[in-house]
mmCIF file of the N, C-alpha and C atoms, coordinates in Angstrom:
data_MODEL
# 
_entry.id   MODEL 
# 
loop_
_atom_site.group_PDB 
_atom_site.id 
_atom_site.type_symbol 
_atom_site.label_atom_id 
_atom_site.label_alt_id 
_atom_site.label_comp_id 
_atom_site.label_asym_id 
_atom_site.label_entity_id 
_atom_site.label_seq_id 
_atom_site.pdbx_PDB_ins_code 
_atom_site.Cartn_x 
_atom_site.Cartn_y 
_atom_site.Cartn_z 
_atom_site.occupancy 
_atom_site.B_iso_or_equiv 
_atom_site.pdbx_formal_charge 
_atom_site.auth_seq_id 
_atom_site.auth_comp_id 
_atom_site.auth_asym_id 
_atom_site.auth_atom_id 
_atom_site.pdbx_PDB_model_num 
ATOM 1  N N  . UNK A 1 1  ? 19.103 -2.103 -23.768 1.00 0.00 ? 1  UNK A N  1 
ATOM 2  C CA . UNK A 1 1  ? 18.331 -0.945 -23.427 1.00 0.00 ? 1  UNK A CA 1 
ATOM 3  C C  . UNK A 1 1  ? 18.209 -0.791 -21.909 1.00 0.00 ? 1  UNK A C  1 
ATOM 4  N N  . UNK A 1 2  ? 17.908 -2.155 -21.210 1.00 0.00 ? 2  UNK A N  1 
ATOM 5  C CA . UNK A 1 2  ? 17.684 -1.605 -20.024 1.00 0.00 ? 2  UNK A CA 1 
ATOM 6  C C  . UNK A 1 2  ? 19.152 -2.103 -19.170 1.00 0.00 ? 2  UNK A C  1 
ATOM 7  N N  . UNK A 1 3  ? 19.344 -1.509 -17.822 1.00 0.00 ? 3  UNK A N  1 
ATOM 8  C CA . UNK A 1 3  ? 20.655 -1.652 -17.089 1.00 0.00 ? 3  UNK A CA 1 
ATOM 9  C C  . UNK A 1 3  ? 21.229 -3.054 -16.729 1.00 0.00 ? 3  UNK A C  1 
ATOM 10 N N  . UNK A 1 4  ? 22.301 -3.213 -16.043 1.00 0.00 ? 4  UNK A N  1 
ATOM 11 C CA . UNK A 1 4  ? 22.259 -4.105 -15.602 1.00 0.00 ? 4  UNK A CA 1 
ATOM 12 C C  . UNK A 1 4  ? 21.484 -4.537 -13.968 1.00 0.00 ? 4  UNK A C  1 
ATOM 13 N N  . UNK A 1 5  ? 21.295 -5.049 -13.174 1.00 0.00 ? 5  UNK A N  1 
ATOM 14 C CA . UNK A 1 5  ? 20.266 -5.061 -12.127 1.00 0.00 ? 5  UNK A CA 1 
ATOM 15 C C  . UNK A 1 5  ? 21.006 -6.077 -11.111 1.00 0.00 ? 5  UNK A C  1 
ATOM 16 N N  . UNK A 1 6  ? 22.076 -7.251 -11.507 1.00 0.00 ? 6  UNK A N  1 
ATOM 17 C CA . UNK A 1 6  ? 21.898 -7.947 -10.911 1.00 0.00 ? 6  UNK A CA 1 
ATOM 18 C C  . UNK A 1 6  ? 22.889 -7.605 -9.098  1.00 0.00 ? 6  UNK A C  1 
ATOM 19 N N  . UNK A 1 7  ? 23.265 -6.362 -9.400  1.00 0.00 ? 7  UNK A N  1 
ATOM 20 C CA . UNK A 1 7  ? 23.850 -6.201 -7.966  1.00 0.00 ? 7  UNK A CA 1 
ATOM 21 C C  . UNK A 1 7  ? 22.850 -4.987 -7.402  1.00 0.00 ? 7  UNK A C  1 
ATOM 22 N N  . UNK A 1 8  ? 21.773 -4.862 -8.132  1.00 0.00 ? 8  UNK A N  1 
ATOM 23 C CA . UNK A 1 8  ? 20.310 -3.754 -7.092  1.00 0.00 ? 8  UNK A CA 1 
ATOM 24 C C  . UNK A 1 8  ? 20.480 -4.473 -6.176  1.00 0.00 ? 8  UNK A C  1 
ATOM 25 N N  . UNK A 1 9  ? 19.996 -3.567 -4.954  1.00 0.00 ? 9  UNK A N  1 
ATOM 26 C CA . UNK A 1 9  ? 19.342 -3.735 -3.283  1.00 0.00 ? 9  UNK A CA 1 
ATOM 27 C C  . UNK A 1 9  ? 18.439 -2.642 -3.441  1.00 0.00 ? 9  UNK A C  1 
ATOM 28 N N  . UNK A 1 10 ? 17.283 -2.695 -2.356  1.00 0.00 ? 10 UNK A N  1 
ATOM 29 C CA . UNK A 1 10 ? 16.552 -2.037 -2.334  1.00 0.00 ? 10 UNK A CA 1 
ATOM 30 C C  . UNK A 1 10 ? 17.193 -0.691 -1.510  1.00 0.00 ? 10 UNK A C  1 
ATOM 31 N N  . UNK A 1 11 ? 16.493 0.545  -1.304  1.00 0.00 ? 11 UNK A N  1 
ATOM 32 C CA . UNK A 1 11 ? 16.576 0.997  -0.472  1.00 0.00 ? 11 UNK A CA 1 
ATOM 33 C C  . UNK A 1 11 ? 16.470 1.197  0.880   1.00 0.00 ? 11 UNK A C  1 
ATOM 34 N N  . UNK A 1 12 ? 16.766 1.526  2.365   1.00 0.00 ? 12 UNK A N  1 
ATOM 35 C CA . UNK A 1 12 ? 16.532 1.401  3.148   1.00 0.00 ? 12 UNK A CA 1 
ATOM 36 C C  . UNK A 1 12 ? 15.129 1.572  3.291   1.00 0.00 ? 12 UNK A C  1 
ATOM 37 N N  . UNK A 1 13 ? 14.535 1.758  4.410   1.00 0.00 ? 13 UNK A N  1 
ATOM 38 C CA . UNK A 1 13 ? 12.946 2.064  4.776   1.00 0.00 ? 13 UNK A CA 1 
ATOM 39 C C  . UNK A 1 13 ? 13.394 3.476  5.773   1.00 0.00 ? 13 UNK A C  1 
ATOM 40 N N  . UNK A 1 14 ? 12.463 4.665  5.559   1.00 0.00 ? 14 UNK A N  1 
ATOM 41 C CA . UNK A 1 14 ? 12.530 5.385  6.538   1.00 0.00 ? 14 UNK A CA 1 
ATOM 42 C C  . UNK A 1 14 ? 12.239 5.109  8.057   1.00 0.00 ? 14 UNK A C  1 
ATOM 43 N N  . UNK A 1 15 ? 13.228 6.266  8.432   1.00 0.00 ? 15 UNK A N  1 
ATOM 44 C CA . UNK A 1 15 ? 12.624 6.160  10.029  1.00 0.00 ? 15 UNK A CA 1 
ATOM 45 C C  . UNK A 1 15 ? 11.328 6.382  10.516  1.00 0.00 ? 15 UNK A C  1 
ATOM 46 N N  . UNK A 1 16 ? 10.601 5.852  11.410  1.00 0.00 ? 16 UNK A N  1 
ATOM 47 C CA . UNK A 1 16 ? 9.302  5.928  11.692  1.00 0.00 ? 16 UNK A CA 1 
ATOM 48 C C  . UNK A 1 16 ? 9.322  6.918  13.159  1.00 0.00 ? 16 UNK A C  1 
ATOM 49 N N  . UNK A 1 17 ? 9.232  8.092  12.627  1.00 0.00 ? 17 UNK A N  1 
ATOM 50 C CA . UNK A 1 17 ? 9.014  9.202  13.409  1.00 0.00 ? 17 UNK A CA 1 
ATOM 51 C C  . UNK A 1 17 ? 8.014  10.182 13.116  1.00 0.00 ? 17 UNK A C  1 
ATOM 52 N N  . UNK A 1 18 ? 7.187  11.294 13.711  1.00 0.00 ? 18 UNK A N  1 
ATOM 53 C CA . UNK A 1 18 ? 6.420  12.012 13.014  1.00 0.00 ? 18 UNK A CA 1 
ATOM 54 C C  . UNK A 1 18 ? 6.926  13.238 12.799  1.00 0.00 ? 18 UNK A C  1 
ATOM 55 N N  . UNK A 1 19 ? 6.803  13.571 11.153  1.00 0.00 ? 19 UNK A N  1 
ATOM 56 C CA . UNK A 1 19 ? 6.959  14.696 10.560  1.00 0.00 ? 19 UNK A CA 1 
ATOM 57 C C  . UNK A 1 19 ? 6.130  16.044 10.691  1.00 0.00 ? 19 UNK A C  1 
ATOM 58 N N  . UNK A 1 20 ? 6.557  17.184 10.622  1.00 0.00 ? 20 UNK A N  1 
ATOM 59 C CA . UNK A 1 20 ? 5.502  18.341 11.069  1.00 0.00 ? 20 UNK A CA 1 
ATOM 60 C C  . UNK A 1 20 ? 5.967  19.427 10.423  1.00 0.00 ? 20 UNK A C  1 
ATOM 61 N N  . UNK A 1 21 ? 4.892  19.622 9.412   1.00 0.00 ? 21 UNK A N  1 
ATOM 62 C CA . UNK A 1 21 ? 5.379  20.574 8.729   1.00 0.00 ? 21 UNK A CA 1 
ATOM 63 C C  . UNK A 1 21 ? 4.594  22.342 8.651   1.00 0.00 ? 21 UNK A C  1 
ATOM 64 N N  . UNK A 1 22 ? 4.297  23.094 7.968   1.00 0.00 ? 22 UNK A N  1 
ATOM 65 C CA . UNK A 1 22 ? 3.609  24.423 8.064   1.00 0.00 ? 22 UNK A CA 1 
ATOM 66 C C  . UNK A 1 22 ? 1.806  23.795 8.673   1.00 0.00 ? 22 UNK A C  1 
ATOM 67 N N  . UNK A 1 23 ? 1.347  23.140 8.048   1.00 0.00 ? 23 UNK A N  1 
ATOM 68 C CA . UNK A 1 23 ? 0.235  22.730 8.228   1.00 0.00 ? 23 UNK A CA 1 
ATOM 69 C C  . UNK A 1 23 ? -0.813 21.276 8.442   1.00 0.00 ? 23 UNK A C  1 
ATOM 70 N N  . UNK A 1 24 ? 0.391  20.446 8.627   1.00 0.00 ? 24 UNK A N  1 
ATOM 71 C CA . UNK A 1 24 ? -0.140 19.092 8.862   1.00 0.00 ? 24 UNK A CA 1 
ATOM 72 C C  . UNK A 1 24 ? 1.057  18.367 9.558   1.00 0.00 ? 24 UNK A C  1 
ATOM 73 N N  . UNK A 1 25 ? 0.787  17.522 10.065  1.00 0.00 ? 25 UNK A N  1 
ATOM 74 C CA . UNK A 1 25 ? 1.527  16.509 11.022  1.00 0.00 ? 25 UNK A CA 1 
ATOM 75 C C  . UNK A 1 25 ? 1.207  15.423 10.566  1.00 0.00 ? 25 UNK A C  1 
ATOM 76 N N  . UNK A 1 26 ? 2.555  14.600 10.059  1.00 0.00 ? 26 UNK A N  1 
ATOM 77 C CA . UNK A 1 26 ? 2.519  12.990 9.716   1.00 0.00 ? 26 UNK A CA 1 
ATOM 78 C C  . UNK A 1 26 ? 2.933  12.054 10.786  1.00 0.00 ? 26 UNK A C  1 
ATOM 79 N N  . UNK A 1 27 ? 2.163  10.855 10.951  1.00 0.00 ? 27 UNK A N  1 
ATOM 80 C CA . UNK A 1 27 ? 2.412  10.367 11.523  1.00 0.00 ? 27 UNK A CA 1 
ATOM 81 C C  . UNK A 1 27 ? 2.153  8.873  11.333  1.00 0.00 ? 27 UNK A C  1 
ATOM 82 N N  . UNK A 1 28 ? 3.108  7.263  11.953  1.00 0.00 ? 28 UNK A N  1 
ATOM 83 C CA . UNK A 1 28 ? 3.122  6.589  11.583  1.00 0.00 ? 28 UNK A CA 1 
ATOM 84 C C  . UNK A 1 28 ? 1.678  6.130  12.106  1.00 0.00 ? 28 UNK A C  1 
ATOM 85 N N  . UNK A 1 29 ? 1.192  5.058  10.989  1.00 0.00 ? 29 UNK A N  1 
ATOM 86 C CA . UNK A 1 29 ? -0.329 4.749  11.867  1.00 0.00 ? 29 UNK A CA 1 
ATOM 87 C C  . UNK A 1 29 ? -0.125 3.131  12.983  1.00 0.00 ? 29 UNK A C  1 
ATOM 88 N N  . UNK A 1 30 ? 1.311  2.574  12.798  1.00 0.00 ? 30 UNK A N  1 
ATOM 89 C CA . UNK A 1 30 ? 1.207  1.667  13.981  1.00 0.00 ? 30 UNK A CA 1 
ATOM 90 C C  . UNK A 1 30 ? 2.725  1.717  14.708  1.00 0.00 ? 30 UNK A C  1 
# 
């Protein structure tokens, strides 16, 4: 039922930049 797994990796991690969109601004907190 479930896949095989043993060659998963995770995904990368995003870049830590701030996002800005119509009405709010993200940003990393460190």
């Amino acid at each position: 039922m479930s896949e095989d797994l043993k060659n998963w990796q995770p995904r990368p991690r995003p870049e830590r930049k701030s996002i800005e969109g119509r009405t709010v601004r993200l940003e990393p907190l460190s």
